[in-house]
C-alpha positions as a Markdown table, in Angstrom:
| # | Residue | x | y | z |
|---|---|---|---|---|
| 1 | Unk | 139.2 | 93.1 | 80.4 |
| 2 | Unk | 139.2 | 94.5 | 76.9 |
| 3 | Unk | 136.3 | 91.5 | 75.9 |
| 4 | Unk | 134.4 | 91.9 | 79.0 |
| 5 | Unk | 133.4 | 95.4 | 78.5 |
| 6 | Unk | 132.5 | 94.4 | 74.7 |
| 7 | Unk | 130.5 | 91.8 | 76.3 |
| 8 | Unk | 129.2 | 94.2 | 78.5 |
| 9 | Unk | 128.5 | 97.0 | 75.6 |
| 10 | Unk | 127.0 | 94.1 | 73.5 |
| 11 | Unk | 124.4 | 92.7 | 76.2 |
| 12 | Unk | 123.3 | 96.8 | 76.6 |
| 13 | Unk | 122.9 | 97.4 | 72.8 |
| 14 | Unk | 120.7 | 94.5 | 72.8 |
| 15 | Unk | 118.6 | 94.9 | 75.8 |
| 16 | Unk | 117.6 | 98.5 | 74.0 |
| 17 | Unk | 117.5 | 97.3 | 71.1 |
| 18 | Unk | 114.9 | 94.7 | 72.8 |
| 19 | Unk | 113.0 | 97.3 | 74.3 |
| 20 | Unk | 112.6 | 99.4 | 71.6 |
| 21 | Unk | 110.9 | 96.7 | 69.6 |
| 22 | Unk | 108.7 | 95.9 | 73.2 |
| 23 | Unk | 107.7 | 100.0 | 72.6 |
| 24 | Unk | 106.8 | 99.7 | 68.9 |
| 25 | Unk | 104.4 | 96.9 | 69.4 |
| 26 | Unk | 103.0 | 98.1 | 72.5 |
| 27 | Unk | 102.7 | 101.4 | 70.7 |
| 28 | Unk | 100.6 | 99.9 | 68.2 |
| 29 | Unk | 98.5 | 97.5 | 70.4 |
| 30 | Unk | 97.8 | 100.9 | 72.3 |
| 31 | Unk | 96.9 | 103.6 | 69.6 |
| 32 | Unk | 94.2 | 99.9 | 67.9 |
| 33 | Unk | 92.8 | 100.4 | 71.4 |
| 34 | Unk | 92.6 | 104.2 | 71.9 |
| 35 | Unk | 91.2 | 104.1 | 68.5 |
| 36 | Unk | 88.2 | 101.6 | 69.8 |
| 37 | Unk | 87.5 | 103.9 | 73.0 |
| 38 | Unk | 87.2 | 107.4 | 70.8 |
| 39 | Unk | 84.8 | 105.6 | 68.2 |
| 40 | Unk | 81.7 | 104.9 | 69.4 |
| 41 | Unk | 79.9 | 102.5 | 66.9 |
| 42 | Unk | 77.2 | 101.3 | 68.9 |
| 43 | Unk | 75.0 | 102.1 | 72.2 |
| 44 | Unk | 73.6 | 100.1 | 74.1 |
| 45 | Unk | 69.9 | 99.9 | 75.0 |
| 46 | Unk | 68.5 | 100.3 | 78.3 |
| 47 | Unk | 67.0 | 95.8 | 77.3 |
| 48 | Unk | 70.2 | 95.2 | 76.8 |
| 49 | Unk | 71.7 | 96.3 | 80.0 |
| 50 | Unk | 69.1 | 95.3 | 82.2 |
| 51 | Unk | 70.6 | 91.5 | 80.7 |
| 52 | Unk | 73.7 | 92.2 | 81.6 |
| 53 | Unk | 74.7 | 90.1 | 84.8 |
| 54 | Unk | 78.3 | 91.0 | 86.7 |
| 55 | Unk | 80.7 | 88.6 | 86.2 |
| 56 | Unk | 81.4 | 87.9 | 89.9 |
| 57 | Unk | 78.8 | 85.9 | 90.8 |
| 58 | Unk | 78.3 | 84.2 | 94.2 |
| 59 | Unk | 78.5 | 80.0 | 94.6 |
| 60 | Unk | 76.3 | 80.7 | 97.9 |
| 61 | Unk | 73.1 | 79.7 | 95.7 |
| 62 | Unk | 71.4 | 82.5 | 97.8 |
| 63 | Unk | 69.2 | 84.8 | 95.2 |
| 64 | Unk | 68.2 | 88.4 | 96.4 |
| 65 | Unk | 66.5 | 90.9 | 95.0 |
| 66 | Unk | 68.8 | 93.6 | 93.2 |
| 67 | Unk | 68.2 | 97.0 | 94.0 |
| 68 | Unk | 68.4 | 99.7 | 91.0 |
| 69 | Unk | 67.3 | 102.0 | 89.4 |
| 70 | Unk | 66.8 | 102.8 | 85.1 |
| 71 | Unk | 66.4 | 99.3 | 84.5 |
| 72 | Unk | 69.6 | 98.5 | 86.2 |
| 73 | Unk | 72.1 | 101.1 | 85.0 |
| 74 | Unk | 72.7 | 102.4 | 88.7 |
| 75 | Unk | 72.3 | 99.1 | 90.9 |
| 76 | Unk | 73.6 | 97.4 | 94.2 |
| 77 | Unk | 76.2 | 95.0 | 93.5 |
| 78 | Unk | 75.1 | 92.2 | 96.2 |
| 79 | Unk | 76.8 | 89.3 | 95.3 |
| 80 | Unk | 79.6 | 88.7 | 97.8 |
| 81 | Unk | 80.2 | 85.2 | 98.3 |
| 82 | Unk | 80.1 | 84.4 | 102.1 |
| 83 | Unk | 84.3 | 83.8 | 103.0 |
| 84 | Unk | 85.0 | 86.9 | 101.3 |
| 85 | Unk | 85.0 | 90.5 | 103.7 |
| 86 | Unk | 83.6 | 92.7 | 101.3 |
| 87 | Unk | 80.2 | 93.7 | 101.0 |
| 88 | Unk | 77.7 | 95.7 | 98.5 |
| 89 | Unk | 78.5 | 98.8 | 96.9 |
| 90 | Unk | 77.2 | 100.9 | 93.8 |
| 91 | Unk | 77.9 | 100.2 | 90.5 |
| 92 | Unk | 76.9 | 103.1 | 87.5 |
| 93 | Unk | 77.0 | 100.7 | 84.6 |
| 94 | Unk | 77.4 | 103.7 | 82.1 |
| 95 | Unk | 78.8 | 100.8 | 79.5 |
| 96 | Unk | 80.1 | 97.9 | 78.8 |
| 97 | Unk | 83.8 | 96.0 | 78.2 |
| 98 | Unk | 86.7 | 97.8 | 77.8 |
| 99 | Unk | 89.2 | 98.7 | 75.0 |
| 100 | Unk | 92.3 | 97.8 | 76.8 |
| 101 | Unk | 91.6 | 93.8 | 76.8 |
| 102 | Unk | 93.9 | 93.2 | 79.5 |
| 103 | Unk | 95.1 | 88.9 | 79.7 |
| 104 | Unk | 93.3 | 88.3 | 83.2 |
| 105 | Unk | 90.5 | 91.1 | 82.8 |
| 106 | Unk | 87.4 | 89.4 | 84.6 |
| 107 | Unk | 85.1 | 91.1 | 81.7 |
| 108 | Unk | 85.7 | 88.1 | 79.5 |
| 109 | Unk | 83.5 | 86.3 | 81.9 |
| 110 | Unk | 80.5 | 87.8 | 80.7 |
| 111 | Unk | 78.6 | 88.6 | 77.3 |
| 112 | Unk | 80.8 | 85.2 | 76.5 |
| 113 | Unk | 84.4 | 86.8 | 76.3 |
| 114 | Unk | 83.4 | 90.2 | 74.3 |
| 115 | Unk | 85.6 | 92.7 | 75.1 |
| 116 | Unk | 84.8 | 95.6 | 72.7 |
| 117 | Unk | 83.5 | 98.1 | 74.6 |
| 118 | Unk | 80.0 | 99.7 | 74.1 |
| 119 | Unk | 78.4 | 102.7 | 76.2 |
| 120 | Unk | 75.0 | 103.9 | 77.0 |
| 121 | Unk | 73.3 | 107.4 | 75.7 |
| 122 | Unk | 74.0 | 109.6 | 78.9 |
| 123 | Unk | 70.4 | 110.3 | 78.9 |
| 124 | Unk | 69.7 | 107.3 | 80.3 |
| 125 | Unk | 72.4 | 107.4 | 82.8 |
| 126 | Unk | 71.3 | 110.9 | 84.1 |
| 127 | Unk | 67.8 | 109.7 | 84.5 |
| 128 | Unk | 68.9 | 107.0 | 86.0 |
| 129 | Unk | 70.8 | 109.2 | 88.3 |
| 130 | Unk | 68.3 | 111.1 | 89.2 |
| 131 | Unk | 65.6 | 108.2 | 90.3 |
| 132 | Unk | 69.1 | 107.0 | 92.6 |
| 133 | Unk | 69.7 | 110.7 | 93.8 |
| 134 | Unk | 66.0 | 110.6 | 95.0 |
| 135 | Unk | 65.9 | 107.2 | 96.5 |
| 136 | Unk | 69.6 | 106.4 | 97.8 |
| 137 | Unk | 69.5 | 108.4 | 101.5 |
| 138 | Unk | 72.9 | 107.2 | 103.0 |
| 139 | Unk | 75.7 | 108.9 | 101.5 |
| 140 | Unk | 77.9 | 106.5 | 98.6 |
| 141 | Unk | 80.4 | 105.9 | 96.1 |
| 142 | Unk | 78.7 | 105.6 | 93.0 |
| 143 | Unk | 81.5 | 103.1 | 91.0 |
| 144 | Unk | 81.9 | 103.6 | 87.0 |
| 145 | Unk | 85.1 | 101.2 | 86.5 |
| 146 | Unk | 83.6 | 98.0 | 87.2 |
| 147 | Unk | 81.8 | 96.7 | 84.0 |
| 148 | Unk | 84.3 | 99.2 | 81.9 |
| 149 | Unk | 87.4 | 101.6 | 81.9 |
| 150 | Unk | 85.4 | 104.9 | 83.2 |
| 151 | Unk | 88.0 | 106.9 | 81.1 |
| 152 | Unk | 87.3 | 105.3 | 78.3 |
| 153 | Unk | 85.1 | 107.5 | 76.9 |
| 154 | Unk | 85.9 | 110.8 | 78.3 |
| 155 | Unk | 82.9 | 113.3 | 76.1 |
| 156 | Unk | 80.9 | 110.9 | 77.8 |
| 157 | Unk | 82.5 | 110.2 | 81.5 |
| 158 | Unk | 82.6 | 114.2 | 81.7 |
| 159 | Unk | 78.3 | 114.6 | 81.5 |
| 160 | Unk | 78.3 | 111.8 | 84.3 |
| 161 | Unk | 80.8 | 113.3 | 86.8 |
| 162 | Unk | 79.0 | 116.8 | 85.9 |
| 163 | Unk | 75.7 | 115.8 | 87.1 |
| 164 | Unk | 77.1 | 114.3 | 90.6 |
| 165 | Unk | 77.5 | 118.1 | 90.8 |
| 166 | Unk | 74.3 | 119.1 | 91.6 |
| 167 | Unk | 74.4 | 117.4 | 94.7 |
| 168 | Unk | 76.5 | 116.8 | 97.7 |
| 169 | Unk | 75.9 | 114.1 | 99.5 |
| 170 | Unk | 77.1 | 111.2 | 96.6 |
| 171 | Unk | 80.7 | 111.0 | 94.7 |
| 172 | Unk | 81.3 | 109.1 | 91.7 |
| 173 | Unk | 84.6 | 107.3 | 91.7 |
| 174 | Unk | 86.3 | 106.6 | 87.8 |
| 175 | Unk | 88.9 | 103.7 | 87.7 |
| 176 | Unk | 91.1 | 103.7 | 84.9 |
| 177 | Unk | 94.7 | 102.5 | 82.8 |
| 178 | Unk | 94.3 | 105.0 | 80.7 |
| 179 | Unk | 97.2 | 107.5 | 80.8 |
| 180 | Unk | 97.1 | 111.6 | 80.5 |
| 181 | Unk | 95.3 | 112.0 | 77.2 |
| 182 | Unk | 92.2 | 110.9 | 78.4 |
| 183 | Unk | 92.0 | 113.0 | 81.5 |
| 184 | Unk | 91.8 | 116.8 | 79.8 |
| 185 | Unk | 88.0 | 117.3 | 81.2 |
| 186 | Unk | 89.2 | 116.7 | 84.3 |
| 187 | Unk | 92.3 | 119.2 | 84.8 |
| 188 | Unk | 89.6 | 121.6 | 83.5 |
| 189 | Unk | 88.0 | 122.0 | 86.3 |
| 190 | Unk | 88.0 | 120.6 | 89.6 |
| 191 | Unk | 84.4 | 118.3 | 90.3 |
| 192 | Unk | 84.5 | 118.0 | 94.3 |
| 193 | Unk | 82.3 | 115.0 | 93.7 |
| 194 | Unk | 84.0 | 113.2 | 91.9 |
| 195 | Unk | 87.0 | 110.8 | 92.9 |
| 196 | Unk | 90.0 | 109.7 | 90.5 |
| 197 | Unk | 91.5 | 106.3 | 90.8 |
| 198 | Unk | 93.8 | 104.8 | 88.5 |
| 199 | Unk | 94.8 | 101.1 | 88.3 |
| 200 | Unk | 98.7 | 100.9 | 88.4 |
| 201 | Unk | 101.1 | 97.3 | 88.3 |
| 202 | Unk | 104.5 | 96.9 | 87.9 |
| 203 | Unk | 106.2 | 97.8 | 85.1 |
| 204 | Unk | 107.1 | 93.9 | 84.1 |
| 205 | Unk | 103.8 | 93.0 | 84.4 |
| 206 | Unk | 102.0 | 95.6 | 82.8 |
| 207 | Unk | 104.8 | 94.2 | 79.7 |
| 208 | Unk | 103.1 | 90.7 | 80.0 |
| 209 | Unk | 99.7 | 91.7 | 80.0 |
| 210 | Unk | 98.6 | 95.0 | 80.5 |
| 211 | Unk | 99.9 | 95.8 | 76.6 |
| 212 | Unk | 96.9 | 98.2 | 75.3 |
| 213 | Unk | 96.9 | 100.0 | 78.6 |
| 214 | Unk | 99.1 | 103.4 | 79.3 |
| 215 | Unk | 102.5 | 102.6 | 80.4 |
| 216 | Unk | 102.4 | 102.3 | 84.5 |
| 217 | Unk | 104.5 | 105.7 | 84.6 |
| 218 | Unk | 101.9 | 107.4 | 82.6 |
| 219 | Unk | 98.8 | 106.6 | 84.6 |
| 220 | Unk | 100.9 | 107.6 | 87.7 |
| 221 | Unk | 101.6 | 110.9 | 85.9 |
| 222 | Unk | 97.9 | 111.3 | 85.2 |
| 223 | Unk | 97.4 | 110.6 | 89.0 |
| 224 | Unk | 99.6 | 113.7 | 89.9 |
| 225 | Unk | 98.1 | 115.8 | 87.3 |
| 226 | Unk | 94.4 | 115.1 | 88.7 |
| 227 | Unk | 96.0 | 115.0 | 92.5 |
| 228 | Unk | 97.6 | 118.7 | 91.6 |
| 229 | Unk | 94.6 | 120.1 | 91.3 |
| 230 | Unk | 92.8 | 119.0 | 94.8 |
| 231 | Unk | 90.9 | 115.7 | 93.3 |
| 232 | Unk | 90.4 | 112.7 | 95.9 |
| 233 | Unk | 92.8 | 110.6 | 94.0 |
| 234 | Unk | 93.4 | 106.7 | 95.0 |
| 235 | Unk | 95.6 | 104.1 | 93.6 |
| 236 | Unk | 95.0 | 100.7 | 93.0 |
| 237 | Unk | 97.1 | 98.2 | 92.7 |
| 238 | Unk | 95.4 | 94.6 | 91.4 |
| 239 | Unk | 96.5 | 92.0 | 90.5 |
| 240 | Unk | 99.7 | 92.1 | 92.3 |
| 241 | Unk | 101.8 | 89.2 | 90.5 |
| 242 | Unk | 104.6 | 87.3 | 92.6 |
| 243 | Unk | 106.4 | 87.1 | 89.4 |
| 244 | Unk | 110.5 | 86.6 | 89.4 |
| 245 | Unk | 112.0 | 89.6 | 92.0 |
| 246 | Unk | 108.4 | 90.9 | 92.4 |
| 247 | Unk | 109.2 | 92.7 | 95.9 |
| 248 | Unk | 112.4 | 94.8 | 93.4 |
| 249 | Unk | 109.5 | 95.4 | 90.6 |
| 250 | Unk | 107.0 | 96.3 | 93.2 |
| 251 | Unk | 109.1 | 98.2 | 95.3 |
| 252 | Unk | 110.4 | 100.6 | 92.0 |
| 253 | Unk | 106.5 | 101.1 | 91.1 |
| 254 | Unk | 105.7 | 102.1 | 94.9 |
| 255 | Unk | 108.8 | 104.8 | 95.0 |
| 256 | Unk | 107.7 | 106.0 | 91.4 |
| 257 | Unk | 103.7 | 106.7 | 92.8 |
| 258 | Unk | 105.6 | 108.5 | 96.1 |
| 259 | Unk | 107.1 | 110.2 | 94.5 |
| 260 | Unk | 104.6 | 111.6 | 92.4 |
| 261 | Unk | 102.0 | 112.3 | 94.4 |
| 262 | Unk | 100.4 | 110.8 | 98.4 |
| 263 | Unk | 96.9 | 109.3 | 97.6 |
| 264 | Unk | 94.1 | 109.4 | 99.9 |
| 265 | Unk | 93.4 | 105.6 | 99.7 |
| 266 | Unk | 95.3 | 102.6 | 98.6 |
| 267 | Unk | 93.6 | 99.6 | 97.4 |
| 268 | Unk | 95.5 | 96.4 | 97.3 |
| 269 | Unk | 94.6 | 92.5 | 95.8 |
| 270 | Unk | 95.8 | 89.6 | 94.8 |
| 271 | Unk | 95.2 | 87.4 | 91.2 |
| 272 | Unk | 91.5 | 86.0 | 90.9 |
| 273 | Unk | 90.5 | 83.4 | 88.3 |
| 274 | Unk | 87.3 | 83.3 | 88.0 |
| 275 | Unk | 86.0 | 79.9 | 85.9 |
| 276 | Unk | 84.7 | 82.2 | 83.3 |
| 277 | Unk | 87.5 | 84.6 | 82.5 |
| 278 | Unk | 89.7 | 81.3 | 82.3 |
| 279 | Unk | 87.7 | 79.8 | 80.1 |
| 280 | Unk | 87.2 | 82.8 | 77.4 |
| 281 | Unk | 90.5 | 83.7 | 78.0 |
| 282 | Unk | 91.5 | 80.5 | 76.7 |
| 283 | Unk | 89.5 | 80.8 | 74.0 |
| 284 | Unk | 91.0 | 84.1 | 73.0 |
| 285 | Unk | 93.9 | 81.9 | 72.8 |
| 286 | Unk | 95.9 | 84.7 | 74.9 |
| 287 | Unk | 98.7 | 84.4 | 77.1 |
| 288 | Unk | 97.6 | 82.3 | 80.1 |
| 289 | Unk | 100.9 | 82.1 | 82.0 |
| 290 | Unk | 99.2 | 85.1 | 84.6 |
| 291 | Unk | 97.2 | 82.0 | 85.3 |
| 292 | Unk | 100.1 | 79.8 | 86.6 |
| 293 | Unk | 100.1 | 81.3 | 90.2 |
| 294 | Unk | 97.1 | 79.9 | 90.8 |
| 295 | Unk | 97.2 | 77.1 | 93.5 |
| 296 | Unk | 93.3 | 77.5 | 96.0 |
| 297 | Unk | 89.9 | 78.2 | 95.5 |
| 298 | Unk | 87.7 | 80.6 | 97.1 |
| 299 | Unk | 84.2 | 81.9 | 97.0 |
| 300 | Unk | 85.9 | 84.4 | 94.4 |
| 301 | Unk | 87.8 | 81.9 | 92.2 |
| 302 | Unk | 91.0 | 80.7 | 92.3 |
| 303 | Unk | 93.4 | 82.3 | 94.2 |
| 304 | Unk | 97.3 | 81.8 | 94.9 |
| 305 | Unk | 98.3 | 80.1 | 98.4 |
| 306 | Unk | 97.0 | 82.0 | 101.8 |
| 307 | Unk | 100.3 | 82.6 | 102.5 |
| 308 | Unk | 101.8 | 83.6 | 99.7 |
| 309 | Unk | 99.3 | 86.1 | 99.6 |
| 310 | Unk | 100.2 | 87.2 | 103.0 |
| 311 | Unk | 103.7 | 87.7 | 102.2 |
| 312 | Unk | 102.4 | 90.1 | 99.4 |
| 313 | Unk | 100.6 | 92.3 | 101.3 |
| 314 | Unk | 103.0 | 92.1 | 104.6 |
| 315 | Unk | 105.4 | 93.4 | 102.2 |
| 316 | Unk | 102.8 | 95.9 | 100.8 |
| 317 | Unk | 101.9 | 97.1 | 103.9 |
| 318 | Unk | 105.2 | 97.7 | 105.4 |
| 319 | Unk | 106.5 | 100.0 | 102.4 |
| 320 | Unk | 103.6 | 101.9 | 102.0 |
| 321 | Unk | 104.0 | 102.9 | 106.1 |
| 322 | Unk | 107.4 | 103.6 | 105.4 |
| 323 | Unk | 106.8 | 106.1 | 103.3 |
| 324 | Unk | 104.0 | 107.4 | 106.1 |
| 325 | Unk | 101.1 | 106.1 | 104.6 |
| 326 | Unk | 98.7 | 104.8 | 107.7 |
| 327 | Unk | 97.4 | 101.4 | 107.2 |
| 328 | Unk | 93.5 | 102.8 | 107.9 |
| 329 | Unk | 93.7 | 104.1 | 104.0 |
| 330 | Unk | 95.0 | 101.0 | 102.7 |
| 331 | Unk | 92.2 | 97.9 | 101.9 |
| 332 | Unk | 92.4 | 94.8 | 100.5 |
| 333 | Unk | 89.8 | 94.1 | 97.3 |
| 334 | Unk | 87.8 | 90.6 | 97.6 |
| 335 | Unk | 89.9 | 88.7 | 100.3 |
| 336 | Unk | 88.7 | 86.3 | 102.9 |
| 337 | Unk | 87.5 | 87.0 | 106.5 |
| 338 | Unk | 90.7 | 84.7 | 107.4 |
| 339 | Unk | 93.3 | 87.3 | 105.3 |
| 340 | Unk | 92.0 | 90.3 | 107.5 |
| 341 | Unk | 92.1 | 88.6 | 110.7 |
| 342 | Unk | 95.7 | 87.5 | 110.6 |
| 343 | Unk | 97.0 | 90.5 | 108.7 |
| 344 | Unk | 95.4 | 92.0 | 112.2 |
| 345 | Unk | 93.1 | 95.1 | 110.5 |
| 346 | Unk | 90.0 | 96.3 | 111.2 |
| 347 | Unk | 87.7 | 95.9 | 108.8 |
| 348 | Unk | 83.7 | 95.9 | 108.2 |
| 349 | Unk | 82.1 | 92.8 | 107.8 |
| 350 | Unk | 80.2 | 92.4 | 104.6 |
| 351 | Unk | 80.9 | 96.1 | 104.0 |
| 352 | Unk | 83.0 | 97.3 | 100.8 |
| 353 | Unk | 86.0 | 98.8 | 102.5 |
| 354 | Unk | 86.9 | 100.5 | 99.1 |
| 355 | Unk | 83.8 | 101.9 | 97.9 |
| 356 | Unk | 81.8 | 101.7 | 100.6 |
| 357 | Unk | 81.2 | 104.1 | 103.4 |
| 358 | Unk | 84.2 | 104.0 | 105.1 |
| 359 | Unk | 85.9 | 104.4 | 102.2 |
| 360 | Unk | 84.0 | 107.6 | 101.6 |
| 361 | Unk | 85.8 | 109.1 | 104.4 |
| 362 | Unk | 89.3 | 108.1 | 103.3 |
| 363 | Unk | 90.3 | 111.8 | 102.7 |
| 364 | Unk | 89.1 | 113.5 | 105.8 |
């Protein structure tokens, strides 16, 4: 008995001892990165974002016309491949790349795996704004996470949200892993235009390879904070990894954001590879093992198995409605017309269902 519990107190000392050496790197790969969002060395020219192309690009072969406006800084994303339910929404491509440098991060797909992030002057993205304000009739989410972290640059991010203020018929929505340091402007004040999502995983996975990013509990933190204060707040959780116990990790991180705080929307998805991100990614020479799940293709990469995937969000979907959360405010981000079907939701065709209209309405 005597040397079980000094096995026991020896397997402890070293699982802390473990950990704490887990927080001093991840410490240090975090304050490199906050240290790349605060400095801005470079902008970026209005030429050099009108050659900037998003990294999810259709196989359909179909080409359309995009629509946008300041030489593409506000434009329609349109290219939805055809087995995939989403549709076209509106991207504010305020910069580029992001500081966090996540393993799977789709980003590395494009400017040929460059990750260091690089914003506009907000002159351009106001006037931008304004030609969209003047032009855009129907009522949108203008998306700032999708080319970059949107709280990234907060002196920046806080002009942008202001000028959705003069109006009231658009919101702006910011995506982040940033945790409460970067969110200051926002407690401030309360913008009833703009809308607050943060990108949360499980704790073991944002240890494989989320690293630079705030810890999970921090961004839920930040969630609450912004939430406290009456701002449309939304979670997101993507890439949802079936990695060992994954319903045990998940089910922690789900308690943890209920605890918290009740979002007005829920976005949920699965791991994409996308040819491009795989190949810079191996380049990089990073960890690839968040690329082992893989086992399908799809119009948006490679996917794990159909039904694998519909065990995740089963699983998903019947926690979150156990703690009251109706299914109409949960979506699922770039999955197949076959997915929503035999999950049995609703869902618009070809329409974003979390940043288009309908998600618009999520808090109402």
């Amino acid at each position: 008995m005597v040397k079980e519990n000094k096995k026991i107190k020896a397997t402890i000392r070293q699982r802390k001892a473990a950990y704490k050496a887990w927080s001093t790197i991840r410490d240090k790969i975090r304050t490199k990165a906050s240290e790349h969002a605060e400095k801005i060395e470079k902008y970026l020219t209005l030429n050099q974002v009108s050659m900037i192309k998003h990294p999810e690009i259709s196989k359909t072969g179909i080409i359309e016309d995009v629509i946008s406006y300041g030489k593409g800084i506000v434009s329609l994303f349109h290219k939805t491949p055809a087995d995939i339910a989403c549709g076209r929404f509106w991207e504010v491509r305020w910069a580029y790349g992001c500081p966090l440098d996540c393993n799977y991060c789709y980003l590395r797909g494009t400017m040929r795996g460059k990750m260091k992030p690089s914003p506009l002057k907000t002159d351009h993205v106001i006037k931008a704004l304004d030609e969209a304000f003047a032009n855009i009739k129907e009522p949108s989410i203008f998306n700032t996470g999708e080319l970059s972290d949107s709280l990234m640059y907060p002196s920046l991010m806080e002009k942008i949200v202001d000028k959705f203020e003069e109006q009231n018929k658009h919101k702006v929505a910011l995506l982040s892993k940033m945790g409460t340091r970067n969110i200051d402007f926002l407690t401030k004040k309360l913008r009833k235009q703009t809308i607050c999502a943060w990108s949360v995983n499980a704790t073991e996975v944002a240890k494989r390879w989320e690293k630079a990013a705030a810890p999970p509990e921090e961004r839920i933190q930040a969630a609450k904070m912004v939430s406290e204060i009456d701002y449309d707040t939304r979670i997101r959780i993507d890439p949802i990894f079936p990695i060992f116990e994954w319903k045990k990790h998940y089910e922690e991180m789900i308690d943890k954001i209920f605890t918290a705080l009740t979002p007005t929307r829920i976005i949920l998805g699965t791991p994409r590879g996308l040819w491009k991100t795989i190949k810079y990614a191996n380049d990089a020479k990073i960890d690839m093992s968040w690329a082992n799940y893989f086992s399908e293709d799809s119009g948006w990469g490679k996917k794990i198995s159909f039904n694998q995937r519909k065990e995740i969000y089963q699983f998903f979907y019947d926690k979150l409605q156990s703690h009251g959360f109706h299914k109409t405010k949960i979506s699922m981000c770039k999955e197949t017309d076959e997915m929503w079907k035999v999950m049995g939701l609703e869902y618009a065709p070809m329409t974003c269902n979390c940043y288009g209209s309908k998600a618009l309405e999520a808090n109402k």
